[in-house]
C-alpha positions in Angstrom: 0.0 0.0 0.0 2.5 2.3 0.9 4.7 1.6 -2.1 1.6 2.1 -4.2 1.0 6.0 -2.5 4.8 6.6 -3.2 4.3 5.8 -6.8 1.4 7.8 -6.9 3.0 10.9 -5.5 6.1 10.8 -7.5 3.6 10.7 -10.6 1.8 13.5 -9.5 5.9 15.4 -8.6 7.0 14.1 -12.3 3.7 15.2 -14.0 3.7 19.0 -11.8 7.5 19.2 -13.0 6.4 18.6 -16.0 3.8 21.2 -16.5 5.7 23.7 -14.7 8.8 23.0 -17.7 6.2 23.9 -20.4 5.3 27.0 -19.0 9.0 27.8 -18.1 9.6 31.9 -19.3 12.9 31.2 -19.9 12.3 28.6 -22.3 11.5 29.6 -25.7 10.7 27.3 -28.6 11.6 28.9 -32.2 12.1 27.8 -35.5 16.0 26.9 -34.7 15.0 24.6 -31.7 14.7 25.7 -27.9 16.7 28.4 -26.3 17.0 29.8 -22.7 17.1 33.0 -21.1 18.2 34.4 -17.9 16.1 35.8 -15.0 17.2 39.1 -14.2 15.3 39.8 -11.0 12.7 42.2 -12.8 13.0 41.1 -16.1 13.8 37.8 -18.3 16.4 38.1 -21.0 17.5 36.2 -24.2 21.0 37.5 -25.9 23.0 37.1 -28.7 20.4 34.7 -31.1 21.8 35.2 -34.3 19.9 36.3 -36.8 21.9 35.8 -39.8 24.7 33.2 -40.6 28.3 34.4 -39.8 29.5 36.9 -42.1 32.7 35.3 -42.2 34.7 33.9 -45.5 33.1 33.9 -49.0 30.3 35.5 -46.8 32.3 38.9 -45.9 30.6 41.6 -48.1 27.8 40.0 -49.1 23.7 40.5 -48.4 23.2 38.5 -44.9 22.0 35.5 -45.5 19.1 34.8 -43.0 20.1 31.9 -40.3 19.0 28.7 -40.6 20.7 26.5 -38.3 18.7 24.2 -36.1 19.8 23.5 -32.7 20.1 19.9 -31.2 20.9 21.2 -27.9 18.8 23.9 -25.9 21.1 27.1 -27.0 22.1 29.2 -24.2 20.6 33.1 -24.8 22.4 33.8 -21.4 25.6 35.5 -22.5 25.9 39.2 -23.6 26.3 40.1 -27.4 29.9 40.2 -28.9 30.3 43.9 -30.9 30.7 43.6 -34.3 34.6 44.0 -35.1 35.6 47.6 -35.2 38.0 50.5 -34.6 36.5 51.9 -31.5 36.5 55.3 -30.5 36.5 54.8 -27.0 38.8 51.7 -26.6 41.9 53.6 -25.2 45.4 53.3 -25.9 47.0 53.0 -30.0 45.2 49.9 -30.7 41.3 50.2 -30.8 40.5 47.0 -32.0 37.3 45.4 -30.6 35.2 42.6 -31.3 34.4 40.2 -33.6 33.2 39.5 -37.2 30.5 36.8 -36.0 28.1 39.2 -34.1 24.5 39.2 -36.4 22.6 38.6 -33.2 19.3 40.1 -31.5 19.4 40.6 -27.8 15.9 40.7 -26.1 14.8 41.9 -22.8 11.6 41.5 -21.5 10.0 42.8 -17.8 8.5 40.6 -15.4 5.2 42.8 -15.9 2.0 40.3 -14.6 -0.5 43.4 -15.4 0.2 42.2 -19.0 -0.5 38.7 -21.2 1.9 40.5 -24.4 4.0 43.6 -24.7 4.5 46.3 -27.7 7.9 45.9 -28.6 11.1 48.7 -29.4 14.0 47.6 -31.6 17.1 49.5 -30.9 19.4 50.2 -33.4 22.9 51.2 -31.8 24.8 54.2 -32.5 28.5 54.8 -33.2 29.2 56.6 -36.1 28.7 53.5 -38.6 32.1 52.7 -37.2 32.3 51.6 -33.7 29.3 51.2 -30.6 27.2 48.3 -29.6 24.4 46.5 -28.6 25.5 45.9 -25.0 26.8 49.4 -24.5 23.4 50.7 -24.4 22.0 50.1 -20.7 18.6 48.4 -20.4 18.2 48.6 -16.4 16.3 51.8 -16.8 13.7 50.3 -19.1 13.3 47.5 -17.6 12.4 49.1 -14.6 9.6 50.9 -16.1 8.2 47.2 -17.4 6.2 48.9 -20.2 7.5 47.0 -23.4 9.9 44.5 -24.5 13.4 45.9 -26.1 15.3 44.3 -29.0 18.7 45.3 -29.7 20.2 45.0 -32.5 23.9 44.0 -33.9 24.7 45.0 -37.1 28.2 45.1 -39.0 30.1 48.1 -38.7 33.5 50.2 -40.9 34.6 48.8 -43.8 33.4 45.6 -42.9 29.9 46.9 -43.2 29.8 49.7 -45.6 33.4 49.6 -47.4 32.0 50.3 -51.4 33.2 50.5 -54.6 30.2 52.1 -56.0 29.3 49.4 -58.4 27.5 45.5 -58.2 30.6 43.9 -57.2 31.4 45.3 -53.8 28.2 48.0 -53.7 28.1 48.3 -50.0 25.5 49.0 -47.0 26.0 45.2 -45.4 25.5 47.0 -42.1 22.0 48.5 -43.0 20.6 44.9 -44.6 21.9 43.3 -41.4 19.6 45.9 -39.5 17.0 45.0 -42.8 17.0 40.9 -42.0 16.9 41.6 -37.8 14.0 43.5 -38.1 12.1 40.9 -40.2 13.5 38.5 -37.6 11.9 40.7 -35.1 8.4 40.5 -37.0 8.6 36.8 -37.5 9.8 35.9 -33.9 8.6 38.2 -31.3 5.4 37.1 -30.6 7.1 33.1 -29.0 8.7 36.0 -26.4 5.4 37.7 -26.1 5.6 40.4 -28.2 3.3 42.2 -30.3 4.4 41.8 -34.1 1.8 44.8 -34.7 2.9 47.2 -31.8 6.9 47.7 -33.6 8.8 50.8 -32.7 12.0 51.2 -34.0 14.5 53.9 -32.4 18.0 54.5 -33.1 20.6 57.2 -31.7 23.2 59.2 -33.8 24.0 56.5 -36.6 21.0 54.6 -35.0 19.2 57.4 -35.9 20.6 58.2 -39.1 19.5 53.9 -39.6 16.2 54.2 -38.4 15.5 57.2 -41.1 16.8 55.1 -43.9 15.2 52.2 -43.1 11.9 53.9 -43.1 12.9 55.1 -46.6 12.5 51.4 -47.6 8.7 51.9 -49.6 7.5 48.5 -47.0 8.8 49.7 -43.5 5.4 49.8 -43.1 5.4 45.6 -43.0 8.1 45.8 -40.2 7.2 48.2 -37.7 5.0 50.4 -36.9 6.8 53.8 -36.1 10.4 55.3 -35.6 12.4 57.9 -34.0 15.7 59.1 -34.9 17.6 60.6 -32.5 20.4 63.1 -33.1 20.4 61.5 -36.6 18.7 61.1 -39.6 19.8 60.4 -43.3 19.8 64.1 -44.8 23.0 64.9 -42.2 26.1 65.2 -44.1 28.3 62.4 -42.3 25.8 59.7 -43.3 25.5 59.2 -46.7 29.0 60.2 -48.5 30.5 60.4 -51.8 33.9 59.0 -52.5 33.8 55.4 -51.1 35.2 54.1 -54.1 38.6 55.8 -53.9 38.6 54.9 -49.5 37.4 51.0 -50.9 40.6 51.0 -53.0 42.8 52.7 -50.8 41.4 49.8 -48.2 43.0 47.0 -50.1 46.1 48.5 -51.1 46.7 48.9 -47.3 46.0 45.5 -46.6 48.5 44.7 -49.2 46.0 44.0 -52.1 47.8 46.0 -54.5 46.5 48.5 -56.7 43.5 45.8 -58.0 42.4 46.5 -60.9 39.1 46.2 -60.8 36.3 46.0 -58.2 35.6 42.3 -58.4 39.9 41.6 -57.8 40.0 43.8 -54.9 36.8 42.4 -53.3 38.3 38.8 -53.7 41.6 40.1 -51.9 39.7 41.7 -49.3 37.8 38.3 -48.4 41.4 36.5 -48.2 42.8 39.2 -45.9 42.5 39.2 -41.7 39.3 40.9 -40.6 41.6 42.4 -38.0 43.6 43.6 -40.4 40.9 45.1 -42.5 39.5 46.9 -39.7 42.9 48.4 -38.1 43.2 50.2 -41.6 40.7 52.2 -40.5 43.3 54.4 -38.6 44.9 55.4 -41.9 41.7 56.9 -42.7 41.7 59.6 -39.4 43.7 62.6 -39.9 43.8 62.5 -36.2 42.1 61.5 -33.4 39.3 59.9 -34.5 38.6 62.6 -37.0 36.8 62.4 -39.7 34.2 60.2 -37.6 32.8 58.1 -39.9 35.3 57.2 -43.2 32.9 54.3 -44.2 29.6 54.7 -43.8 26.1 54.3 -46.0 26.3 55.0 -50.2 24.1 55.1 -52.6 24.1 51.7 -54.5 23.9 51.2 -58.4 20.3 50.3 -59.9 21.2 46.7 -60.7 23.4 45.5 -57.4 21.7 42.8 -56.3 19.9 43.0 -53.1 20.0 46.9 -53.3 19.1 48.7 -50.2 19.2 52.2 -51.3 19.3 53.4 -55.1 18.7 57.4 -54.8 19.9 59.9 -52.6 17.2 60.3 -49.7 16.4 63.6 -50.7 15.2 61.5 -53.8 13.0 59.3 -52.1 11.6 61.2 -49.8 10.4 63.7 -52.6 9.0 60.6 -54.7 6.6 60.0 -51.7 7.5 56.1 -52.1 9.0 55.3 -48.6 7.4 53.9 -45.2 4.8 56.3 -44.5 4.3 55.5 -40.7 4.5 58.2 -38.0 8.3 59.4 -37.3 9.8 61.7 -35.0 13.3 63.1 -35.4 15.1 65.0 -32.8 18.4 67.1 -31.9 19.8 68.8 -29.1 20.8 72.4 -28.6 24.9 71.2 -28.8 25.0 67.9 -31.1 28.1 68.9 -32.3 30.0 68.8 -28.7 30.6 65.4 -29.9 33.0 66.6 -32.6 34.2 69.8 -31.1 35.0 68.7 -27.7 37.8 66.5 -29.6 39.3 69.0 -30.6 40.1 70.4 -27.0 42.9 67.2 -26.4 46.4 67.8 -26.5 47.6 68.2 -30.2 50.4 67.5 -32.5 52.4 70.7 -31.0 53.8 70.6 -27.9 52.1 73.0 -25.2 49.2 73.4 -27.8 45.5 71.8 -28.2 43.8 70.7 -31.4 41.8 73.4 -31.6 44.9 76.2 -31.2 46.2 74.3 -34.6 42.9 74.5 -36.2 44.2 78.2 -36.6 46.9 76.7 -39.3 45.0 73.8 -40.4 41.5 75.2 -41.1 41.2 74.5 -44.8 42.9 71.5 -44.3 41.1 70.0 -41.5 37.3 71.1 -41.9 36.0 69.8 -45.4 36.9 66.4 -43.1 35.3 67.4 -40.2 32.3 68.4 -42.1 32.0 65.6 -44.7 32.5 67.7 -47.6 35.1 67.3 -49.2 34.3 64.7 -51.8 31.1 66.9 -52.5 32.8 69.6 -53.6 34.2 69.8 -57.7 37.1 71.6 -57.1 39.4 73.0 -54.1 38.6 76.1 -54.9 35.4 76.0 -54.3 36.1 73.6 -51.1 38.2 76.4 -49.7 35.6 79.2 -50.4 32.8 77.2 -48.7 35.2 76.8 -45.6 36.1 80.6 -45.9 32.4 81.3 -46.0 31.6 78.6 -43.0 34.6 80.6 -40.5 33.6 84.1 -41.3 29.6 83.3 -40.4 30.7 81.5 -37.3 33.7 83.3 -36.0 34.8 86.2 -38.1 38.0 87.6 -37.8 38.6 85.2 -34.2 41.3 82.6 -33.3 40.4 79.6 -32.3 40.9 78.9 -28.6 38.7 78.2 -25.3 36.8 81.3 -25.3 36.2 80.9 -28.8 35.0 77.0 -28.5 31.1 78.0 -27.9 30.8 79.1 -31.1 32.9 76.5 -33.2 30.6 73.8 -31.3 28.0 76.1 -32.7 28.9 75.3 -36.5 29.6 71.8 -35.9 26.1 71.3 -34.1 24.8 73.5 -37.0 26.2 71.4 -40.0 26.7 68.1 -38.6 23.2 68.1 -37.1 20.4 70.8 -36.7 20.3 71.9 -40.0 19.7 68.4 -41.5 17.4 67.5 -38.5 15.1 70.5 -40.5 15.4 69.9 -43.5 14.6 66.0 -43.3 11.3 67.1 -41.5 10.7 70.0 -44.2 10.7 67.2 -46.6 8.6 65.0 -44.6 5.8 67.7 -43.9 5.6 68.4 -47.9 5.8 65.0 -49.3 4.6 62.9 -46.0 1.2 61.6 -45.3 2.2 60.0 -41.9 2.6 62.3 -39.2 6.3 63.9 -38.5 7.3 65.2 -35.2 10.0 66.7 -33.7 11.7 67.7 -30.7 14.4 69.7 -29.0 16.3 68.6 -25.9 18.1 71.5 -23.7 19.4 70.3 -20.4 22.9 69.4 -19.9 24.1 66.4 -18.2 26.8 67.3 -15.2 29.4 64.7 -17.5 28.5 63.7 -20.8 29.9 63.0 -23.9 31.6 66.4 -24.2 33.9 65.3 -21.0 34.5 62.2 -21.8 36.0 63.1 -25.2 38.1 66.5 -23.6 38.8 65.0 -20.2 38.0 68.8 -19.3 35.6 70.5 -17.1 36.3 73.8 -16.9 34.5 74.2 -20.0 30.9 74.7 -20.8 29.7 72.3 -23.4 25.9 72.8 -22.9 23.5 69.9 -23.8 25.7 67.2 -25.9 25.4 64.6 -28.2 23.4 61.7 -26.1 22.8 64.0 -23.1 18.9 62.7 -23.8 19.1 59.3 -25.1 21.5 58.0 -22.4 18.7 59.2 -20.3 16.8 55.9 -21.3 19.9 53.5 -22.2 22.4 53.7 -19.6 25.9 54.5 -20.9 29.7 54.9 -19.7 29.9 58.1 -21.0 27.6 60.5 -18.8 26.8 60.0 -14.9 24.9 56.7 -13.9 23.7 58.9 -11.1 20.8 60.6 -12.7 20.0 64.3 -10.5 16.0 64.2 -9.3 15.4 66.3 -13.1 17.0 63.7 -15.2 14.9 60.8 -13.5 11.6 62.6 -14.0 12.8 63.1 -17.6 14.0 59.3 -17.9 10.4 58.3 -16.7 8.8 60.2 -19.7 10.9 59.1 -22.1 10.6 55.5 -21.3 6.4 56.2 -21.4 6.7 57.7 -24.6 8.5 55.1 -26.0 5.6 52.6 -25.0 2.9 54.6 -25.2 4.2 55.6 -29.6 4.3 51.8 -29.8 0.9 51.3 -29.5 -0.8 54.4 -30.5 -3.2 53.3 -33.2 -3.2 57.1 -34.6 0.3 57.6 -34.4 0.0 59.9 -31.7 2.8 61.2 -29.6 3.3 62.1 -26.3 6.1 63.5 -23.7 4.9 63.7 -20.1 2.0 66.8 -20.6 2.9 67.6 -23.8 1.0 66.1 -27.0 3.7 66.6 -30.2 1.9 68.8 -33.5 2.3 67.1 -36.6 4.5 69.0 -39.0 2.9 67.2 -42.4 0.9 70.3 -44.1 1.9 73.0 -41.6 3.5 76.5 -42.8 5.6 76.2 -39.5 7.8 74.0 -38.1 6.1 72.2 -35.0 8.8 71.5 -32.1 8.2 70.5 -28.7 11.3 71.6 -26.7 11.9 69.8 -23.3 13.9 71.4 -20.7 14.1 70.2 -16.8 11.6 72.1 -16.2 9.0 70.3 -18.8 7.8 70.9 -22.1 6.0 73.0 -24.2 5.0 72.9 -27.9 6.7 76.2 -29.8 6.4 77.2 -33.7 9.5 78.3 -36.0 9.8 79.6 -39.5 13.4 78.3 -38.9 14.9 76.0 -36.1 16.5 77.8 -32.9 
């Protein structure tokens, strides 16, 4: 008898086990075969699933090829995504390689939320220049907390690796923005097993991210892959995003690497395939004429008509006047100092003893700035190169030296040219030819350390609001204070809600804490909601602040 009740109640024990298994959160079933997560306290989270096979051998500039591996074993989504192999700004010492060349992975993070059955989700498109950054750089511990949707980060191949170009079908580019292409359809088709909402897509991006988040929405079927974006401190239209001149930096690529002087695309991309990664990556410090100046030396290009799997054809200016892109709701945003990102560089110790950077900008003006401000292979002569860098010093600083009390302006004309003034025009162009609603916003409240101290290793000097002083608001990074002030938290809080609450707007409607945004499409003014730490308010302009 009793040997009967113990074989009952282990039954029952095996059968409960058993149940409890199948509804396990960290086990998810896909396509591949089962994978499992880690439980982070307040949230559950899945890392590094690839996406697409490894770009590696005859597979190095090429299309991604979507993964298709299936997985005896239950894969283990507990380890933190590689970066993609880069040259990284913020690695220190002479050598700033970083990474690896197999990193086409999603990383998702989902909160322990048990108001909720399914969540709207936010891909996250890292920024970094199209040369350096990564997933796992940007913080999720702030989100999380808030438990309002799931985040998906992205990996995506980065430098030459990702957008080294000849300008033709053999080698024509932008591997880095069909990487981001293929993990948002991955997103799409695979959410919902993690309990997220295929329909509810946001996609946001910072700086590059931003800059990705624009072009991907000029892709005419966006619309099939998410449902809104936001690009912030970066869209396509600014001048650092998509260049002119790959082909001469593709060639100049291989005959560093010791490829020669190939003749002919198709040569030099075969040579290129046989060569290091590491090596092909390192060669972007040949490309910096110093520091890590001009930021991005390989970055998106317009692609020939007939290269096969073509991502972008026309200059975005182009398509955005053709009306065929992803009409969805879109919000584009700067702050009052974007260029503090550039400038603040500029304030490190330079090639002359006893003087900075920016005291030899004084010599090296016409040399140095059609770099700095990704002109120079849009100009047709030097002539007119050095007229336009004439006319850009005499508007900014007149008959001034550059030096420390000089900088405020300088950071001006970078903020000005590498930022703002694209930030309008993309959302001038969106308001004529649009027929989803554009938004827009300015942020003006300056973090106690950000980006501008990081790159100067000063702080005597006022920067104002920098590059990321916002977005690192909501996504945690080295580069500013983890220790938000009382302000900042408040400000975190609403971002975080308007993230969510965008995501699942059926009307495309947009809101930041009080504030409802004004849609810009059909309106004789621009529409900008500034944010400050002391709120928000909705403002009109004939012409940006």
């Amino acid at each position: 008898m009793n040997a009967v009740r113990l074989f009952f109640a282990l039954s029952c024990l095996w059968i409960g086990s058993s149940a409890g298994d199948g509804n396990d959160p960290l086990l998810i079933e896909l396509q591949h075969g089962q994978l499992r997560g880690r439980d982070n306290g307040n949230y559950y989270s899945y890392e590094a699933i690839p996406y697409a096979e490894p770009p590696l051998g005859d597979l190095r500039f090429e299309a991604p090829v979507p993964y298709k591996q299936k997985w005896t074993d239950t894969f283990d989504a507990t380890q933190p995504p590689v970066v993609c192999l880069q040259w990284d700004q913020f690695t220190q010492g002479d050598n700033k390689l970083a990474g690896s060349e197999d990193c086409l992975t999603v990383s998702i993070y989902k909160p322990k939320n048990t108001s909720r059955r399914s969540f709207p989700v936010v891909g996250h498109i890292h920024g970094g220049a199209f040369m350096f950054g990564g997933a796992a750089l940007n913080g999720h511990e702030n989100v999380m907390r808030e438990g309002q949707f799931i985040l998906v980060k992205i990996s995506y191949r980065l430098g030459p690796l990702g957008f080294a170009s000849t300008g033709d079908t053999d080698l024509p580019g932008n591997y880095g923005l069909k990487d981001q292409r293929l993990a948002l359809q991955w997103i799409r088709e695979n959410i919902a097993n993690f309990g997220g909402e295929p329909k509810n897509i946001l996609v946001i991006g910072h700086s590059a991210g931003g800059a990705s988040v624009h072009l991907q929405l000029l892709r005419e079927d966006f619309g099939k892959l998410a449902k809104a974006g936001i690009s912030f401190s970066g869209n396509a239209l600014d001048p650092w995003v998509v260049q002119k001149g790959s082909r001469g930096r593709a060639f100049e690529l291989g005959r560093i690497v010791g490829c020669g002087l190939s003749k002919d695309s198709a040569t030099l991309k075969s040579c290129l395939k046989s060569k290091p990664a590491g090596e092909i990556v390192t060669a972007v410090r040949n490309f910096l004429i110093f520091s890590y100046t001009p930021f991005t030396p390989f970055g998106p290009v317009v692609e020939p008509c007939d290269a096969a799997d073509a991502f972008l054809i026309q200059n975005p200016v182009d398509v955005i006047k053709s009306g065929k892109f992803g009409q969805v709701p879109w919000a584009v945003t700067y702050v009052t100092e974007d260029g503090g990102y550039t400038a603040a560089s500029l304030l490190e110790g330079g090639n002359k003893p006893g003087q900075t950077l920016l005291e030899e900008l004084n010599d090296r003006w016409f040399d140095w700035a059609p770099s700095m401000l990704f002109y120079r292979d849009s100009m047709q002569c030097i002539g007119e190169m050095d007229d336009y860098s004439w006319k850009l010093r005499q508007e900014y600083m007149g008959d001034r030296r550059f030096n420390d009390e000089s900088y405020w302006d300088l950071q001006q004309l970078f903020t000005d040219v590498l930022f703002k003034n694209s930030t309008q025009d993309s959302l001038q162009l969106h308001r004529k030819y649009g027929t989803s609603p554009a938004y827009s916003f300015v942020y003006d409240n300056p973090a106690d350390k950000g980006v501008g101290q990081a790159l100067s290793n000063r702080r005597d000097v006022k920067f104002g609001t920098v590059h990321g002083d916002d977005y690192f608001l909501i996504f945690e990074n080295g580069l500013r204070n983890p220790q938000l002030r009382p302000d900042e938290e408040v400000i975190s809080k609403n971002f975080i809600k308007m993230l969510g609450d965008f995501a699942v707007s059926d009307k495309g409607i947009l809101t930041y804490g009080e504030c409802t945004f004004q849609d810009n499409v059909g309106s004789e003014t621009f529409n900008l909601l500034s944010i400050t730490r002391d709120g928000c308010e909705n403002k009109q302009y004939v012409e940006f602040p």
